[in-house]
Structures are given as structure tokens and as C-alpha cells.
Residue, then its C-alpha position, 0 to 999 in steps of 0.5 A: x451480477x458478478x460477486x466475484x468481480x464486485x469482491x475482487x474490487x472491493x479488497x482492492x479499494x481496502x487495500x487502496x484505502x489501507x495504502x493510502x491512509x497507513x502509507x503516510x503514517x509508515x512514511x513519517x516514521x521512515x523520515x521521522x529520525x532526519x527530524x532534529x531535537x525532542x521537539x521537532x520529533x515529538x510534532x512528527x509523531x503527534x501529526x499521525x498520533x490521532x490516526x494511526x490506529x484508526x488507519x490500520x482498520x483499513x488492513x484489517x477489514x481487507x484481510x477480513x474481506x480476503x478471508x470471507x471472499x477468497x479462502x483459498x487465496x488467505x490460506x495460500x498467502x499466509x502459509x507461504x508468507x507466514x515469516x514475513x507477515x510474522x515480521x511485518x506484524x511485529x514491525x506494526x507492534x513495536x512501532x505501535x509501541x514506539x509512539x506510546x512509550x517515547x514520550x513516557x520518560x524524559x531520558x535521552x536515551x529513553x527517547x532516542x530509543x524509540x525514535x529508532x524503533x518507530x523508524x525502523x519499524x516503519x521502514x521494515x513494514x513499507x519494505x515487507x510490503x513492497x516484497x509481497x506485492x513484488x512476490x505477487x507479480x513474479x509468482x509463487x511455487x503454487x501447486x495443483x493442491x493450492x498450497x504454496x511449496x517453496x520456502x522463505x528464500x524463494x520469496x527474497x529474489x532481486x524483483x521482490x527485494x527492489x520492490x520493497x525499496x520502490x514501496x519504502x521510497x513511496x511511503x517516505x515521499x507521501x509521508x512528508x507531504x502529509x506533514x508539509x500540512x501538519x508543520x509549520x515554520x522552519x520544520x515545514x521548510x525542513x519538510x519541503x526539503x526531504x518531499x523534494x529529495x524524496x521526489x527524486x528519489x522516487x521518481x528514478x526507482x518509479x521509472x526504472x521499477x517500471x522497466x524491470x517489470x514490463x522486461x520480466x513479466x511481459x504479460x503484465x501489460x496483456x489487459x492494456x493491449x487491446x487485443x493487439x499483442x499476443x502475450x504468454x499466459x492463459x487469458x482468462x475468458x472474462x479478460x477476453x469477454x471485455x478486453x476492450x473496456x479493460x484496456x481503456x480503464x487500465x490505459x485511463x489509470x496510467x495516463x492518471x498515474x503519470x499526471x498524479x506524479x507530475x501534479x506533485x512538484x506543481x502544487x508543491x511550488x504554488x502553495x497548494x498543500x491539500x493538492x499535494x496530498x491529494x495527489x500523492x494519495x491518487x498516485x499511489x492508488x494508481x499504483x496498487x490498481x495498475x499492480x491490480x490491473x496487470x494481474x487480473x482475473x488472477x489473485x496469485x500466480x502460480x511460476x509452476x504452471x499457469x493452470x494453476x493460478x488462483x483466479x476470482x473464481x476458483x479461489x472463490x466462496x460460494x455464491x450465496x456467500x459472495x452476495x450475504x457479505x455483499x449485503x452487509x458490506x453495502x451497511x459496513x463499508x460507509x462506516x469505516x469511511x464515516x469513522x475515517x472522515x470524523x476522525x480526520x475532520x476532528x484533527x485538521x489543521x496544524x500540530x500543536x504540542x501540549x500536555x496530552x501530546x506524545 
């Protein structure tokens, strides 16, 4: 049994949970301000309130297992991204903040001031994400020491910013169609309005992001060629052991991906509103195992040289360690997936504003 692999998929299902779940509660914040009148704002943010924290759990058990599984590529990541998740750690902070402050005084001003910091807060944490995973395709200045030798401008280059804008327009897109199901009257109306304004604007940036990716790092495509296209970069021995069932995963995945996107307008118009949801939230897992799949075996990427990429195994904790965490995640894990499951059971349904309300 390789741990190796089993850990590699297991951050990568945290992160898709982490996605998924924190995707709609940033996504709502990033449309929160097209909402008009203290009422309609206070529905948006009450649709999130009794899950938000829950769903940052998710971050937090992946950071944990990324930890625990691969220290190299923790220490690595946090030394060379130590100001933007510095940032991103205030932007989750003070959007926090924002929920629980906004409703504490009825001033005007008091309130628009923290609507304006949920949003942005949430706007600027969907975009440092994005960077980062921009950043993780293109490559760090990572040496034969593992540590990271660039700077904080190294990692703003014209792919990475784009990305942040591909992830800011996916959050906005998932975030409405969570709310299509938490609203109700002429504010779902309203809603249905920006799934479709974000819809196109997701859909051009998806494509057009697409392209950009494939143009610059060709090799992202290495696990779906079957062998068939000899592309630049070192093929890891596990890669070349399995190529033809990694290519027709990864082929399942996009064909998947291209039908989760088309499925979104569909079910929109028929009424299917759980669909919807269901999916965006396919769509974006698509995305983030696609990323994944481009990647693999490699967890960060040197642009310095290849030999010294951090891959599943040379970034890696022991064996014993591998297979400890492997027992413990087999008790851990359905937890978190218990807890989220109650907690949204608990909440379904409408939004309904009273005086426990935010």
C-alpha cells in the first residue's frame, strides 16, 4: 500500500471539501454588496451564518494533514508565501469579524461598514487563493535546500494575478447558486439574475484561463497523453508505471468538469435548485483534481530545476508516520464529514430572519 499516494489524495479531498464548502460562504460575501436595503443583507449573511466557521474546519484539517504528511512542502510553502497567507489570514479574520459585529448597531454607517468588510474580505481571500494555486503551477524559485529563494513580487506575475481573478469569479458564481436555495421571492429573482451575470463571466475567464495554462505549461497535460506526446519535465516513475490509468482518470475528470458547467444553466431554468448546487460544487472539485492531476506526482514545483521539485515522496514523513496518521484519519475524517452533514441537516431550507438573526 502506497501512503504516499493515499496522503497525497487525502489533502487533495480536504482541499476539495475546503473549496467547495468555504467557496460559497467567500462567494456570498463577494455579491454580498449588490444585495440592496439592511434587510436583503442581513438574509445573505444569516444564509452562511450557521456554517461559515464550521466550513473553515476543512482548511484547517488539510493545513494539519499537509503538515503531518509532508513537512517539507508546509515549511516551503509558508516561508515563500508567508505575506500572502498573512493577508489571507487577516482577510478570514476581519470578514469573521464583519458577520458578528454588523448586526450589533442599528447606525447606518455602523453596518455599511462591515458589509464593506465582509466583502472585501471575502474578495481578497477568493483572490489569494487563486495566486497561490496560480503560483503552483508556474513554479517557485525552489532550491536544492527545499527552501524558497524568491521574494513576495515573484509570486504577483500576470498567470498568478489571473488566477486569483478565475477563483474570485468561481466563488461569486457558487455563492449565488447556494443562495438561489437560501432566498426566496423577489430577492431569488434578484439572485438568479447575478448566477446568470456570473455564469458568463466565469465561463469566458474558465475558458480563456484554460488556454493560457496549456500555452504556458504545456506539461500540465503530460498525465492525460497516454503516453502519446513527449512533453518537457522529468516523468516521475509512478506517473510512467500507471500513465494509462492516470490518463483515463484524468480524461474522466475533464469530460465531468465540462458536463458540471453545462448542468448549470440547465437545472437553473428547470427549476432544479439542489442540482444547481450540486453542480457547481462537482465543477469545482473538477477543477482543483484537474490542477491536481496536472501536477502529479510533484506537490510544488521548482522553475529553478526540475530535480528539485518537491514530489510525494521526497517531501514526504516516514513510512511509519504515513501509515499512524492513516489509521487515525480512517477514525478523524468521518467526523468532520458527520459534523458537516449535521450542521447542514440542522439549517436547511429557507432563511428566516429573527431575533437571533445577525
Amino acid at each position: 500500500m502506497d501512503y504516499n499516494i493515499i496522503w497525497y489524495v487525502l489533502v487533495g479531498i480536504l482541499l476539495i471539501g475546503y473549496a467547495i464548502l468555504d467557496g460559497f460562504d467567500l462567494g456570498v460575501g463577494i455579491v454580498h454588496l449588490f444585495s440592496k436595503g439592511d434587510y436583503n443583507r442581513r438574509i445573505l449573511m444569516n444564509a452562511i451564518g450557521p456554517v461559515w466557521d464550521g466550513n473553515e474546519v476543512w482548511l484547517i484539517t488539510a493545513g494539519g494533514a499537509l503538515f503531518a504528511a509532508f513537512p517539507n512542502v508546509y515549511a516551503t510553502a509558508f516561508s515563500g508565501f508567508y505575506l500572502p497567507f498573512m493577508m489571507l489570514l487577516i482577510a478570514l479574520i476581519f470578514r469573521a469579524v464583519s458577520i458578528e459585529f454588523r448586526s450589533k448597531e442599528k447606525s447606518t454607517a455602523w453596518r455599511s461598514f462591515w458589509d464593506k468588510g465582509f466583502s472585501f474580505g471575502s474578495i481578497l481571500a477568493a483572490f489569494l487563493f487563486g495566486v497561490a494555486i496560480g503560483n503552483v503551477v508556474m513554479g517557485f524559485a525552489i532550491g536544492s535546500d527545499m527552501e524558497f529563494q524568491g521574494n513576495v513580487f515573484d509570486l504577483l506575475k500576470p498567470y498568478a494575478l489571473l488566477a486569483g481573478v478565475f477563483a474570485v469569479s468561481m466563488f461569486a458564481l457558487h455563492g449565488s447558486i447556494y443562495l438561489n436555495m437560501k432566498t426566496e421571492g423577489d430577492l431569488q429573482l434578484q439572485v438568479q439574475k447575478w448566477i446568470k451575470v456570473a455564469y458568463w463571466v466565469f465561463v469566458p475567464l474558465y475558458l480563456g484561463f484554460s488556454g493560457l495554462t496549456l500555452y504556458l505549461k504545456p506539461e500540465m497535460i503530460a498525465n492525460f497523453s497516454f503516453g502519446l506526446i513527449d512533453l518537457p519535465g522529468n516523468k516521475h516513475a509512478l506517473v510512467e508505471e500507471h500513465e494509462t490509468l492516470i490518463s483515463v482518470f484524468a480524461w474522466t475528470v475533464v469530460l465531468l468538469n465540462i458536463l458540471a458547467i453545462a448542468n448549470i444553466p440547465r437545472t437553473l431554468h428547470k427549476g432544479n435548485y439542489g442540482w444547481t448546487f450540486i453542480s457547481s460544487a462537482s465543477m469545482i472539485a473538477a477543477v482543483v483534481m484537474l490542477f491536481a492531476l496536472g501536477i502529479f506526482p510533484n506537490m510544488m514545483i521548482s522553475n529553478l530545476d526540475p530535480v528539485f521539485n518537491l514530489d510525494i515522496y521526497n517531501a514526504a514523513s516516514s513510512q511509519y508516520t504515513l501509515r499512524t496518521m492513516a489509521i487515525l484519519a480512517a477514525f478523524g475524517l468521518p467526523f468532520v464529514v458527520s459534523y458537516t452533514t449535521i450542521i447542514y441537516w440542522t439549517y436547511k431550507g429557507k432563511v428566516k430572519i429573527d431575533e437571533m438573526s445577525y
